[in-house]
C-alpha distance (Angstrom), angle and dihedral (degrees) to the residues before:
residue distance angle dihedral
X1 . . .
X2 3.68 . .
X3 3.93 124.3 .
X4 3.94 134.8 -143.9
X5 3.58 99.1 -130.4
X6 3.65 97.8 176.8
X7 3.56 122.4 25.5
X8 3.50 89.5 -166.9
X9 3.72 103.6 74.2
X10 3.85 95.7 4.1
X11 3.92 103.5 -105.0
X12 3.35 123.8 165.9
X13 3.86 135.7 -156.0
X14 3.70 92.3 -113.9
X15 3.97 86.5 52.0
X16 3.60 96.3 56.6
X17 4.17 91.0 39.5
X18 4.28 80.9 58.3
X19 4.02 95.4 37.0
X20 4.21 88.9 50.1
X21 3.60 88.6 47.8
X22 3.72 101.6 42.2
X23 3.99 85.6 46.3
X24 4.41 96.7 50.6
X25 3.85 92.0 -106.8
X26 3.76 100.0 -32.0
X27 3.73 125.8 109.2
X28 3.56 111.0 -156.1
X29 3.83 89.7 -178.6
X30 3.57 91.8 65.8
X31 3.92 92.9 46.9
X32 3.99 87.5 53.6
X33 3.89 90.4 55.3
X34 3.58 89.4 43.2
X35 3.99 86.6 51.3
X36 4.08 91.7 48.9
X37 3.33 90.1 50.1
X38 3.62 100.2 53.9
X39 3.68 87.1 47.7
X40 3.43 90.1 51.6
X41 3.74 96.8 -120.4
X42 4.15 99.0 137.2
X43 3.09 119.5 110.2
X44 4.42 87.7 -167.4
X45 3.25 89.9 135.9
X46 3.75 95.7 62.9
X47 4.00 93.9 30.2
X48 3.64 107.9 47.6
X49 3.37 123.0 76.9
X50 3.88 97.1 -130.0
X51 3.47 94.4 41.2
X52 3.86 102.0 -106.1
């Protein structure tokens, strides 16, 4: 069974299983969510259900 894993821009765990393999070990969709969140640009408290 598949997993949001970020509410923010609607990943999933089976996305970033694909995106790490399609990138040789590297997810690239966890590095933009790591970027947006620097920037501030998540709005996780508003989009996930526990507030995080």
């Amino acid at each position: 069974m598949t997993k949001t894993v970020c509410y923010c821009f609607g990943y999933t765990d089976d996305d970033i299983e694909k995106d790490v393999r399609r990138n040789n070990g590297r997810s690239l969709i966890l590095e933009r969510i790591l970027a947006e969140k620097t920037k501030g640009a998540c709005p996780c408290e508003r989009l996930h259900p526990e507030g995080r």
